[in-house]
DRENPA-111619 format. One record per atom (N, C-alpha, C): z, x, y; residue in three letters; atom name. Coordinates in steps of 0.001 Angstrom, whole numbers, m for minus. Layout:
[[Z X Y] "ala" "CA"]
...
This chain:
[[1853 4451 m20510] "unk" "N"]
[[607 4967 m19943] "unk" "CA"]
[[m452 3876 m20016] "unk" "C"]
[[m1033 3878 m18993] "unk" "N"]
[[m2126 2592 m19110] "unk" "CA"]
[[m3115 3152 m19881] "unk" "C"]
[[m3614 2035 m20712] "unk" "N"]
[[m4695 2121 m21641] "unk" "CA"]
[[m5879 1343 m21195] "unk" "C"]
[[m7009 2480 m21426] "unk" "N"]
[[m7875 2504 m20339] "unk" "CA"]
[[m9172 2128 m21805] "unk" "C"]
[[m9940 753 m21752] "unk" "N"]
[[m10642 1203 m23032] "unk" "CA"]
[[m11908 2442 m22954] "unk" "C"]
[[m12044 2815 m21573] "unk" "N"]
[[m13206 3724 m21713] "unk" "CA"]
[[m13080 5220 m21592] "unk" "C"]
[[m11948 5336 m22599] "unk" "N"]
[[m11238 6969 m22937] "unk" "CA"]
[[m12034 7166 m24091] "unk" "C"]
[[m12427 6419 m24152] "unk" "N"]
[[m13831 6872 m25721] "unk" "CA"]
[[m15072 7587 m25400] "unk" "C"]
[[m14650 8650 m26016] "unk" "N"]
[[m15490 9143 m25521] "unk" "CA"]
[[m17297 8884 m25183] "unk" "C"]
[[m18215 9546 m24454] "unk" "N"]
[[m19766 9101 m24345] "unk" "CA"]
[[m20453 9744 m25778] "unk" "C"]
[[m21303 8822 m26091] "unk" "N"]
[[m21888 8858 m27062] "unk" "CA"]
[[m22795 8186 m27171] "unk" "C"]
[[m24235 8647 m27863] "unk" "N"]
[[m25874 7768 m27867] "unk" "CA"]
[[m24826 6789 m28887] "unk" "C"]
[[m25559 5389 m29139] "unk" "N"]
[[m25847 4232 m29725] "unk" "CA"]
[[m26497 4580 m30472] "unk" "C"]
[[m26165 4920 m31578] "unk" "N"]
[[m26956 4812 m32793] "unk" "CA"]
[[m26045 3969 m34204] "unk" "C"]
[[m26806 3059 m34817] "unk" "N"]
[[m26165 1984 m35622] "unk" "CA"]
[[m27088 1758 m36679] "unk" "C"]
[[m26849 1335 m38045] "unk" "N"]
[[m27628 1334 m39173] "unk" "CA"]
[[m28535 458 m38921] "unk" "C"]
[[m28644 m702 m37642] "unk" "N"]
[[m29650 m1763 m38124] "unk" "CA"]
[[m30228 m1015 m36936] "unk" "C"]
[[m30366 m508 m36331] "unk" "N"]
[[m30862 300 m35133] "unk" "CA"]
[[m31025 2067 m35159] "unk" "C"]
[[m31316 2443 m35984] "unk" "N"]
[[m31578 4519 m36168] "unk" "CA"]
[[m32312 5102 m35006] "unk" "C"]
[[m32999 4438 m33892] "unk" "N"]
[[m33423 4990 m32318] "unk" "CA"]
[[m32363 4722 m31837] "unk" "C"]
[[m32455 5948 m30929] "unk" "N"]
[[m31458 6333 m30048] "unk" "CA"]
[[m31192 4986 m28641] "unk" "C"]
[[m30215 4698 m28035] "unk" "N"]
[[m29976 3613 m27548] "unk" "CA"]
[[m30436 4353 m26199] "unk" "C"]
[[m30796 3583 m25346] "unk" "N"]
[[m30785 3831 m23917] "unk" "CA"]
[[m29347 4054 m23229] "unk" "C"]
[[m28418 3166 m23656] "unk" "N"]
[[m27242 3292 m22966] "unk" "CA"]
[[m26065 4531 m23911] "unk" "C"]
[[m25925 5005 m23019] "unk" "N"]
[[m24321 6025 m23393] "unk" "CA"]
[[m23205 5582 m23930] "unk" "C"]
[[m23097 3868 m24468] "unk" "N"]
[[m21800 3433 m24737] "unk" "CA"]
[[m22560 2477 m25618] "unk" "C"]
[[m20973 2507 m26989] "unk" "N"]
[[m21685 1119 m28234] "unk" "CA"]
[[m21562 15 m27672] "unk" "C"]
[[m20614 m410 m26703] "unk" "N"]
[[m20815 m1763 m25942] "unk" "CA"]
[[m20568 m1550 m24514] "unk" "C"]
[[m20998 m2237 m23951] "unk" "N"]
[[m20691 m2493 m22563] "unk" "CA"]
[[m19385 m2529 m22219] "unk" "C"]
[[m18127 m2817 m23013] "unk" "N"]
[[m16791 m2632 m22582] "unk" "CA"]
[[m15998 m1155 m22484] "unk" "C"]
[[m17057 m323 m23000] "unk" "N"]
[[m17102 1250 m23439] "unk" "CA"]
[[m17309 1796 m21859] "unk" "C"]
[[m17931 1278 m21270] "unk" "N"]
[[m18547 2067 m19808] "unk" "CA"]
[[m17570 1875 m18679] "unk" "C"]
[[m16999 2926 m17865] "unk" "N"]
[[m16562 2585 m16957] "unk" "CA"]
[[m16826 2065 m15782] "unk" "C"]
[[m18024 2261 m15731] "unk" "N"]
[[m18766 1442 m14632] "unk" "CA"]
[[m18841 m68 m14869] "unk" "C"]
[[m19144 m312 m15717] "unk" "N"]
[[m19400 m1625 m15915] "unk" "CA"]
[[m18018 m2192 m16165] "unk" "C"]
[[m16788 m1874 m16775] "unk" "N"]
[[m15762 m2624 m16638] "unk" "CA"]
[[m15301 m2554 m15306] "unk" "C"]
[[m15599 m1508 m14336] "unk" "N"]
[[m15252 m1465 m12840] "unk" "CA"]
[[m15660 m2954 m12496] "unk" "C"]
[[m17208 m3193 m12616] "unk" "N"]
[[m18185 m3807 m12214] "unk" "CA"]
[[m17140 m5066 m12266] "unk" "C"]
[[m16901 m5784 m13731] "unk" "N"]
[[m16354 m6895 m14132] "unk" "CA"]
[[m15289 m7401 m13502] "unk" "C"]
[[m14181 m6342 m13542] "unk" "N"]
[[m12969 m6297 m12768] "unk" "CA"]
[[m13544 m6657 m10845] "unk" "C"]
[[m13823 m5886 m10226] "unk" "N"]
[[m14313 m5447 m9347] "unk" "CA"]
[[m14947 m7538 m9011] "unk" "C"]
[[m15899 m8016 m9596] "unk" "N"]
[[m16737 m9071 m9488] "unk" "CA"]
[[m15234 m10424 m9781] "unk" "C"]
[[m14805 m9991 m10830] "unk" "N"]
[[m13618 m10788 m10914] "unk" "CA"]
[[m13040 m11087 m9874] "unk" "C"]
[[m11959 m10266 m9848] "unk" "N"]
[[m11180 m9737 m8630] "unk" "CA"]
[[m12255 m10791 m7050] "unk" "C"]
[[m12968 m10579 m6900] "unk" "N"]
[[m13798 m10818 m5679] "unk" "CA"]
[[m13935 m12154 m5662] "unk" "C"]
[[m14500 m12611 m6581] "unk" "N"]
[[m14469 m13875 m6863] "unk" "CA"]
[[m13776 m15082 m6657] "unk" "C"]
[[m12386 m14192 m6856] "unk" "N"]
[[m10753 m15119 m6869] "unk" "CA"]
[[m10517 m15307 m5317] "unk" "C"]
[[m10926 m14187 m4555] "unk" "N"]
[[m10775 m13831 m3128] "unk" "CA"]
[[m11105 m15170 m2181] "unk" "C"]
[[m12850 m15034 m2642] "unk" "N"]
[[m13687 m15635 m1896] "unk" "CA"]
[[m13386 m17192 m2339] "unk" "C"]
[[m12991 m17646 m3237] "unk" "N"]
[[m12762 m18768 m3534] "unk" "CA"]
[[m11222 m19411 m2448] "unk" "C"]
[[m10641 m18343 m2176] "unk" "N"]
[[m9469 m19024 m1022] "unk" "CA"]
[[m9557 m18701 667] "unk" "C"]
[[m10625 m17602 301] "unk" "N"]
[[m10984 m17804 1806] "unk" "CA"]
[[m11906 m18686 1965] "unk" "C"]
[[m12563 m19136 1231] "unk" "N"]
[[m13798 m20230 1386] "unk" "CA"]
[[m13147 m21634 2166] "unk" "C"]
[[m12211 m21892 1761] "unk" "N"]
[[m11258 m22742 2636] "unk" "CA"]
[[m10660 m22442 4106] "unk" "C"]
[[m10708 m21132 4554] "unk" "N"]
[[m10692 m20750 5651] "unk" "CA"]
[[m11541 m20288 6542] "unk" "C"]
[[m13126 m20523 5846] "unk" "N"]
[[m14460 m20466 6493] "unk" "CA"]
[[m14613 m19255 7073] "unk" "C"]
[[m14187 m18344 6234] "unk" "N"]
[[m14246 m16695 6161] "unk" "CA"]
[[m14532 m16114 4833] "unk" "C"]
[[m15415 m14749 5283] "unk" "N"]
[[m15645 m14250 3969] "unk" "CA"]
[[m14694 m13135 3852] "unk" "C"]
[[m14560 m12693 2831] "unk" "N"]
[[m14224 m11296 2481] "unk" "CA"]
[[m14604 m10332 3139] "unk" "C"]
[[m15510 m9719 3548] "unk" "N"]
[[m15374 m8684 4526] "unk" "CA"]
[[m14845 m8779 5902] "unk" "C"]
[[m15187 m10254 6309] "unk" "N"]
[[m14333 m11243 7398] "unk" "CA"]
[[m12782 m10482 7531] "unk" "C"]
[[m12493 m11056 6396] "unk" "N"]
[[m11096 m10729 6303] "unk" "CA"]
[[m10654 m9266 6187] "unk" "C"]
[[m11508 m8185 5734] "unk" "N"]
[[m10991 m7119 5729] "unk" "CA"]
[[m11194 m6311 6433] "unk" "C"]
[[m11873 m6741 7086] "unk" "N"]
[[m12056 m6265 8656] "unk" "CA"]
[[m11018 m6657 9764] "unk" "C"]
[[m10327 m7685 9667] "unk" "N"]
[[m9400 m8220 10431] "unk" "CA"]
[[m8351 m7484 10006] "unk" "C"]
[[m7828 m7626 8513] "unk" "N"]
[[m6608 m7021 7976] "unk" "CA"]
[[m6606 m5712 8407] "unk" "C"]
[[m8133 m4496 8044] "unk" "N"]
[[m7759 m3039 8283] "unk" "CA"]
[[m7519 m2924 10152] "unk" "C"]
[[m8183 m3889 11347] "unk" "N"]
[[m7729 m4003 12115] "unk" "CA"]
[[m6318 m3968 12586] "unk" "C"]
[[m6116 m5163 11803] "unk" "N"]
[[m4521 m5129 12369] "unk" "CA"]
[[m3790 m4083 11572] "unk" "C"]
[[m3663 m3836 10715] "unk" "N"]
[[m3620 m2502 10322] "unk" "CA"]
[[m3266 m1599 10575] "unk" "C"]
[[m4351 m907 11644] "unk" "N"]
[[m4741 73 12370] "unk" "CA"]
[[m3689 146 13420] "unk" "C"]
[[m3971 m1152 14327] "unk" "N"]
[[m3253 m1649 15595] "unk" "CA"]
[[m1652 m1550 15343] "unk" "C"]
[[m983 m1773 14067] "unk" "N"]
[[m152 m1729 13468] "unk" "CA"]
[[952 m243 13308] "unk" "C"]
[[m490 989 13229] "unk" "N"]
[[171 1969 12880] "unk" "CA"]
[[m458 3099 13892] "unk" "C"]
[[m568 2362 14934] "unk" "N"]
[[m1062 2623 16303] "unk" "CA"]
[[m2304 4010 16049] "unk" "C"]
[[m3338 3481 15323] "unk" "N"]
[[m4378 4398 15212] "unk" "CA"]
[[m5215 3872 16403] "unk" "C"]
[[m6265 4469 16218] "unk" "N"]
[[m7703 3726 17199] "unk" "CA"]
[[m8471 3193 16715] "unk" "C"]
[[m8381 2014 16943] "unk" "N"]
[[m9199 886 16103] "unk" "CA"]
[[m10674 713 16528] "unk" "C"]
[[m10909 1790 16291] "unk" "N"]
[[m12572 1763 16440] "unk" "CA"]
[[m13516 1012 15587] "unk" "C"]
[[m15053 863 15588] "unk" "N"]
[[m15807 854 14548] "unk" "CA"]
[[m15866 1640 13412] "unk" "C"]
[[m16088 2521 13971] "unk" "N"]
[[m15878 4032 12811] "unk" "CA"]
[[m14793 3953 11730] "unk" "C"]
[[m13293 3553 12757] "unk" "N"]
[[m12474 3442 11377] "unk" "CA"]
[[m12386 2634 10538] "unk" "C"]
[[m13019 1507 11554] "unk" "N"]
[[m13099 518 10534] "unk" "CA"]
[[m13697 511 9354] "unk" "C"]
[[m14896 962 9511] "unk" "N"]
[[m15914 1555 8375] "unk" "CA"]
[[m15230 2476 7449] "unk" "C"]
[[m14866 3453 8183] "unk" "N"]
[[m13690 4608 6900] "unk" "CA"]
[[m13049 4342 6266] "unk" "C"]
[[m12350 3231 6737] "unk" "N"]
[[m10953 2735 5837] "unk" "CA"]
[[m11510 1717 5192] "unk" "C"]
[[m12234 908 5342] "unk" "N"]
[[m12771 m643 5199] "unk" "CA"]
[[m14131 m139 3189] "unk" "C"]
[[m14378 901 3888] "unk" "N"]
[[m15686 1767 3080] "unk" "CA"]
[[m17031 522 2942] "unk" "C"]
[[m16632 m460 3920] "unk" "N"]
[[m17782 m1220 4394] "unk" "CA"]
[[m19058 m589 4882] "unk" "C"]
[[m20009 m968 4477] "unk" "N"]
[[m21275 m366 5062] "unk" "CA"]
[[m21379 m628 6811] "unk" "C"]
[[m21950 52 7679] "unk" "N"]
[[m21876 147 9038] "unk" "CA"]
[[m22633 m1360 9431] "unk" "C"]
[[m23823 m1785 8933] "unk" "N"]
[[m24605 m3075 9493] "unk" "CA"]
[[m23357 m3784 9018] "unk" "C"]
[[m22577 m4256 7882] "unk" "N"]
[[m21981 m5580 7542] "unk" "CA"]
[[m20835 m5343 8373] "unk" "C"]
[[m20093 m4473 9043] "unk" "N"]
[[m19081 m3965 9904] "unk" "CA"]
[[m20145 m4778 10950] "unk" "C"]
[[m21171 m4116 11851] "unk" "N"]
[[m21596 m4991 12894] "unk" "CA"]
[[m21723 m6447 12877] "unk" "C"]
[[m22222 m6703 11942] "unk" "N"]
[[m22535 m8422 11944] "unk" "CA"]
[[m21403 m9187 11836] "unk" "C"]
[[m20426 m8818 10853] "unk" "N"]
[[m18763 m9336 11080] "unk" "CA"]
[[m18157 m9637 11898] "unk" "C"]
[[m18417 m8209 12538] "unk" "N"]
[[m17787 m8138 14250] "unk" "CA"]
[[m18031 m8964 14922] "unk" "C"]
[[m19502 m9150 15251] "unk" "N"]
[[m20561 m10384 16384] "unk" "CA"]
[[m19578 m11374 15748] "unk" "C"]
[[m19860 m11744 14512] "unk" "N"]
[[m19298 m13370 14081] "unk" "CA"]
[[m17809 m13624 14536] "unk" "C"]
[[m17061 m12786 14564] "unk" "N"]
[[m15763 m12550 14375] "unk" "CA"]
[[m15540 m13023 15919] "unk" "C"]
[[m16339 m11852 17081] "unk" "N"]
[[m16309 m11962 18050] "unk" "CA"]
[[m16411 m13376 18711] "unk" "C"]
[[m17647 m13854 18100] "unk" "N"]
[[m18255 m15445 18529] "unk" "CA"]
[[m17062 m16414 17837] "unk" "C"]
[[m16113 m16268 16830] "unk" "N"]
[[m14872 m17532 16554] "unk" "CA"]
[[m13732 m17201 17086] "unk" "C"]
[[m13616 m16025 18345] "unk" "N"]
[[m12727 m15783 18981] "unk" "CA"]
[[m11214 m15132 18405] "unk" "C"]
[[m11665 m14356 17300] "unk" "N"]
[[m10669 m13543 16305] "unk" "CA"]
[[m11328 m12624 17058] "unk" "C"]
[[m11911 m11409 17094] "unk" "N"]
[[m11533 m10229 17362] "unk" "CA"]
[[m11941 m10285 19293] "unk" "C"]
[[m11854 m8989 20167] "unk" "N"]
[[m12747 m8318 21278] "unk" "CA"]
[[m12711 m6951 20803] "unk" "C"]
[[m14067 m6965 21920] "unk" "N"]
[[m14531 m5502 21370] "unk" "CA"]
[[m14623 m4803 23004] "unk" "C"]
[[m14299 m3618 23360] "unk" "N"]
[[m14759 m2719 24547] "unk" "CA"]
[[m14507 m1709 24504] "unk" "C"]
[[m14857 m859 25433] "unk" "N"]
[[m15290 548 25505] "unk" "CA"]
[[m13923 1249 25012] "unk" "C"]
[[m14306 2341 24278] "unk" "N"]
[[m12951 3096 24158] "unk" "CA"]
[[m12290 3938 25311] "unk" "C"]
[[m11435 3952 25175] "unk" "N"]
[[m10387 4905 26796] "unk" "CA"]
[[m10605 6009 26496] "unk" "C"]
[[m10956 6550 25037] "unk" "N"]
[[m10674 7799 24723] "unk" "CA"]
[[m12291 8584 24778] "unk" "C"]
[[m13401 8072 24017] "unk" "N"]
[[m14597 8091 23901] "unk" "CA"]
[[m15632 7028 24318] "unk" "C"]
[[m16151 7167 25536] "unk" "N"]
[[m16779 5911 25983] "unk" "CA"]
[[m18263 5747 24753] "unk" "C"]
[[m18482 6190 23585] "unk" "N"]
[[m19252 5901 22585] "unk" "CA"]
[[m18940 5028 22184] "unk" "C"]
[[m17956 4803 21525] "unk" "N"]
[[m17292 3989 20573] "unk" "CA"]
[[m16449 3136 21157] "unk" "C"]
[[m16503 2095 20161] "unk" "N"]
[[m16363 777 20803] "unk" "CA"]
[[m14743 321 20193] "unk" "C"]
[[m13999 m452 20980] "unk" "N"]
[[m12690 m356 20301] "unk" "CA"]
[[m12751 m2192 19828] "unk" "C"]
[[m11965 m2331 19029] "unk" "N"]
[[m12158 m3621 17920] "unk" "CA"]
[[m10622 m4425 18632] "unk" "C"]
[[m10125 m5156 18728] "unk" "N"]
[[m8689 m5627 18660] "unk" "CA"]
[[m8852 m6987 18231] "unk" "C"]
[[m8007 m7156 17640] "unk" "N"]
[[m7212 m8745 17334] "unk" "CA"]
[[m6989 m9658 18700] "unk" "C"]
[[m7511 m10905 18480] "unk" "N"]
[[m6877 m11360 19637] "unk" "CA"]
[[m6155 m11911 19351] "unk" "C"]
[[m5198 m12873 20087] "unk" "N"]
[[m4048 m13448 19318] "unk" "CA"]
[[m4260 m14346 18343] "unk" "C"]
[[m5155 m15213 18871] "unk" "N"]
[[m5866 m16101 17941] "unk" "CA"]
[[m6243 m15349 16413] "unk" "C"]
[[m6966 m14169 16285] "unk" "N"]
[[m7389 m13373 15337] "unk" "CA"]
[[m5855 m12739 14389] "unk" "C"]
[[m5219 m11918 15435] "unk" "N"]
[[m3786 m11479 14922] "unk" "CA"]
[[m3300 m13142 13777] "unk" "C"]
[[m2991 m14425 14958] "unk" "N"]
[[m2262 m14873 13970] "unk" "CA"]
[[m2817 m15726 12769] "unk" "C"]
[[m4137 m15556 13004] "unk" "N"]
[[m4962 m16328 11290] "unk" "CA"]
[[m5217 m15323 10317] "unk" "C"]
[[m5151 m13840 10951] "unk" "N"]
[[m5267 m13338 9959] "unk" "CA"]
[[m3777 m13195 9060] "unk" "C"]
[[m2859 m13100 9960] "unk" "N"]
[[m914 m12827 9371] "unk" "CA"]
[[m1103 m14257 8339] "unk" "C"]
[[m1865 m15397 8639] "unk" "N"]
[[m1479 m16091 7298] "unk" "CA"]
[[m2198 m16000 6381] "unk" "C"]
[[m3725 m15427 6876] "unk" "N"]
[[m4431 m14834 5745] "unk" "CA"]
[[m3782 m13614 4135] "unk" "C"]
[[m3530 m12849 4992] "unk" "N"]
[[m2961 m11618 4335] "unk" "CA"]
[[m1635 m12020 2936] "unk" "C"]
[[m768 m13342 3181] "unk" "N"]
[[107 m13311 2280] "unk" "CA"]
[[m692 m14178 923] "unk" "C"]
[[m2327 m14930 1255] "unk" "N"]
[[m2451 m15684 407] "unk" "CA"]
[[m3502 m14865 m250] "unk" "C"]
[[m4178 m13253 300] "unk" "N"]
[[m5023 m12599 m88] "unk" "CA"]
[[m3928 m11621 m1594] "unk" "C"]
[[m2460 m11190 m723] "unk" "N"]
[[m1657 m10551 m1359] "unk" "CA"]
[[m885 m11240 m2621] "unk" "C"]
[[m1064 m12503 m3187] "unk" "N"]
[[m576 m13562 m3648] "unk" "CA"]
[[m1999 m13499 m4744] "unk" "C"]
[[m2978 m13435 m4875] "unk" "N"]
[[m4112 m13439 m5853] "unk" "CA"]
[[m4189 m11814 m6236] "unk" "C"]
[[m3629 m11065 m5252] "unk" "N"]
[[m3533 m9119 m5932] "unk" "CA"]
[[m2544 m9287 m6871] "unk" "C"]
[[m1392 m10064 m6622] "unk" "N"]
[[164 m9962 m7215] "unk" "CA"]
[[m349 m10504 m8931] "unk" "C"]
[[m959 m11820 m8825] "unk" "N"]
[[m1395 m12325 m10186] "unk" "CA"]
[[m2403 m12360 m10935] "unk" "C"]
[[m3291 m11555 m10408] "unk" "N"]
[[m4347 m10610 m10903] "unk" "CA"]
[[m3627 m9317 m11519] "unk" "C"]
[[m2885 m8725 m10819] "unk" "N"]
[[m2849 m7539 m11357] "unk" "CA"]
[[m1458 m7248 m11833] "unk" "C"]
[[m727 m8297 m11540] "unk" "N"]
[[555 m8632 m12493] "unk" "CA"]
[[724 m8812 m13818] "unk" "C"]
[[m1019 m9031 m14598] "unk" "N"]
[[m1497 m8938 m16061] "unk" "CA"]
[[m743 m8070 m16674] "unk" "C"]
[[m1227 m6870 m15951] "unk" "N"]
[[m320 m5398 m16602] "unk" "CA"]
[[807 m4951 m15812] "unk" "C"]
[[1833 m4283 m16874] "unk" "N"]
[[3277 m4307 m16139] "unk" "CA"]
[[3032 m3246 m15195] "unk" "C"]
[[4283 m3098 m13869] "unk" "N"]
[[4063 m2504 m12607] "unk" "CA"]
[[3902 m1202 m12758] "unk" "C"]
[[4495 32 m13889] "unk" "N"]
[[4017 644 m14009] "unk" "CA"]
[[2949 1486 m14357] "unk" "C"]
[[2188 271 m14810] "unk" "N"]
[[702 419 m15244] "unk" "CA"]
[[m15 594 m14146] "unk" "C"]
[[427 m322 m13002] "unk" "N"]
[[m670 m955 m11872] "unk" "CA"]
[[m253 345 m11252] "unk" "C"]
[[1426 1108 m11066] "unk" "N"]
[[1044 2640 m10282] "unk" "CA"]
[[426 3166 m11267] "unk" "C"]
[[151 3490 m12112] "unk" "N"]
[[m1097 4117 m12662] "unk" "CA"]
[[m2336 3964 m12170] "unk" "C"]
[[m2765 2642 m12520] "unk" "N"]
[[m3870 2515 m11653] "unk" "CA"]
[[m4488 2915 m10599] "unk" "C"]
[[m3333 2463 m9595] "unk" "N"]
[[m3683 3188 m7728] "unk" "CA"]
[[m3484 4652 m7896] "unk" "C"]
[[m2617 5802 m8930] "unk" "N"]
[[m2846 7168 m8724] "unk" "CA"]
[[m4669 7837 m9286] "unk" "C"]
[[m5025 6491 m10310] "unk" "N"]
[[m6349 6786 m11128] "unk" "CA"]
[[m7336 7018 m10479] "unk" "C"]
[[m7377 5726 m9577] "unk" "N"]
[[m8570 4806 m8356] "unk" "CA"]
[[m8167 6106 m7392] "unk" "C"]
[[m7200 6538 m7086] "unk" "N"]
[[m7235 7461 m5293] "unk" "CA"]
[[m7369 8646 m5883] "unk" "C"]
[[m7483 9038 m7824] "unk" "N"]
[[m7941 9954 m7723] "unk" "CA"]
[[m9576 10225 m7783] "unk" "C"]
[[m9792 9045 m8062] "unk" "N"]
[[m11432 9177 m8128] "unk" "CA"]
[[m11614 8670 m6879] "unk" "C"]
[[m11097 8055 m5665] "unk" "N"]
[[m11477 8188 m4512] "unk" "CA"]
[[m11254 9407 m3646] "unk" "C"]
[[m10510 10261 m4391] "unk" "N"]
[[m10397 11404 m3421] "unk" "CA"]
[[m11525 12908 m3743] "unk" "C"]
[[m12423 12470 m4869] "unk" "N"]
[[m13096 12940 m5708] "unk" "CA"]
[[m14220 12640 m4990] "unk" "C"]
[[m14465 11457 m4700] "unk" "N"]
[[m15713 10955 m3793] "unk" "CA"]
[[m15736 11547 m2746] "unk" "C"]
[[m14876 10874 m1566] "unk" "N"]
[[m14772 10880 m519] "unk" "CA"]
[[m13975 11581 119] "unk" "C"]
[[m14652 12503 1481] "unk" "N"]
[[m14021 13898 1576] "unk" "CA"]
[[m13071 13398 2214] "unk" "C"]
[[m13267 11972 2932] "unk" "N"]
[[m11890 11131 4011] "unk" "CA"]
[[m11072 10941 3415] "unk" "C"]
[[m10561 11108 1758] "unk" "N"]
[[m9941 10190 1492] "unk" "CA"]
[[m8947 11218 648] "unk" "C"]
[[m7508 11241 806] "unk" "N"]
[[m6854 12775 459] "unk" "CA"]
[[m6310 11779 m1082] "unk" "C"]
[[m5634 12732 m1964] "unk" "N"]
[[m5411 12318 m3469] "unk" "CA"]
[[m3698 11586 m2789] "unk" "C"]
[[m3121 12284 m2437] "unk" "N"]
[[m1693 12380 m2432] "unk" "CA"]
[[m1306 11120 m1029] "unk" "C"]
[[m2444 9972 m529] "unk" "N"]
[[m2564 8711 63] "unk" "CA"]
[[m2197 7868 m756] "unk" "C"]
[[m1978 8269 m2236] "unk" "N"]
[[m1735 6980 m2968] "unk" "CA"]
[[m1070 7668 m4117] "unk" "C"]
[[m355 8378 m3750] "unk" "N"]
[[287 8674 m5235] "unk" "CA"]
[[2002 7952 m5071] "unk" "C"]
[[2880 7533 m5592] "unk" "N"]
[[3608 6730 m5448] "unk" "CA"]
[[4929 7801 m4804] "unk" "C"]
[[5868 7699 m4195] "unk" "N"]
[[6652 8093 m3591] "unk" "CA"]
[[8250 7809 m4176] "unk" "C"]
């Protein structure tokens, strides 16, 4: 079972060289789940942006391309919208991506067939094939990042994360990530 250090329970900060009550809910900062999210989360990102930085793309760059092809992949409608849903990118950094994306000749964008609102996203080939070599060197820093802890830990993890994403978000069902 993965061992999680912030199964301890919440509790004021109170300590002999300190008898006022602490502002924070945890004796250290490694106590909070937010904040080890935070660490992990900033980590993790960090490692990212440091190998796409060589490919003069950022991280949302790229995950906008990947949930694209993706999409295109599992013949959804590669809209804006989904992109945003699946991506859980905010809607402006989804637009501005796009423009950029659009202007280095990785993605087009036009009217949808289905809803002339919404705008449909595609890969162009150019886009399709920088992102296919993107994806094995993005999946290659997940593998040894999170290869720390053994594999049955890490399905732990993804049933933990999709259950607190399915807790959040009404898009997002529990049983998307429970292992098969």
């Amino acid at each position: 079972m993965l061992q999680i250090a912030f199964q301890k329970k919440w509790k004021p900060s109170l300590t002999s060289q300190n008898p006022k009550k602490s502002a924070f809910g945890f004796e250290t900062p490694e106590d909070s789940p937010g904040f080890l999210l935070w660490q992990t989360t900033v980590t993790w990102q960090r490692l990212i942006k440091k190998a796409l930085d060589s490919y003069d793309i950022s991280h949302p760059q790229f995950v906008i391309m990947a949930v694209t092809l993706w999409l295109e992949e599992h013949h959804q409608d590669p809209t804006q919208v989904a992109i945003v849903r699946l991506s859980k990118l905010d809607k402006m950094t989804v637009s501005k991506s796009l423009k950029k994306l659009v202007a280095q000749g990785y993605i087009s964008r036009k009217e949808s067939q289905k809803d002339t609102r919404a705008k449909w996203v595609q890969l162009t080939p150019q886009g399709k094939k920088f992102v296919s070599r993107l994806i094995p060197v993005v999946e290659r820093i997940d593998a040894d990042f999170f290869g720390k802890i053994p594999q049955s830990e890490q399905q732990n993890l993804i049933q933990i994360l999709g259950k607190l994403m399915a807790e959040i978000d009404p898009c997002v069902k529990e049983t998307d990530f429970l292992t098969k």
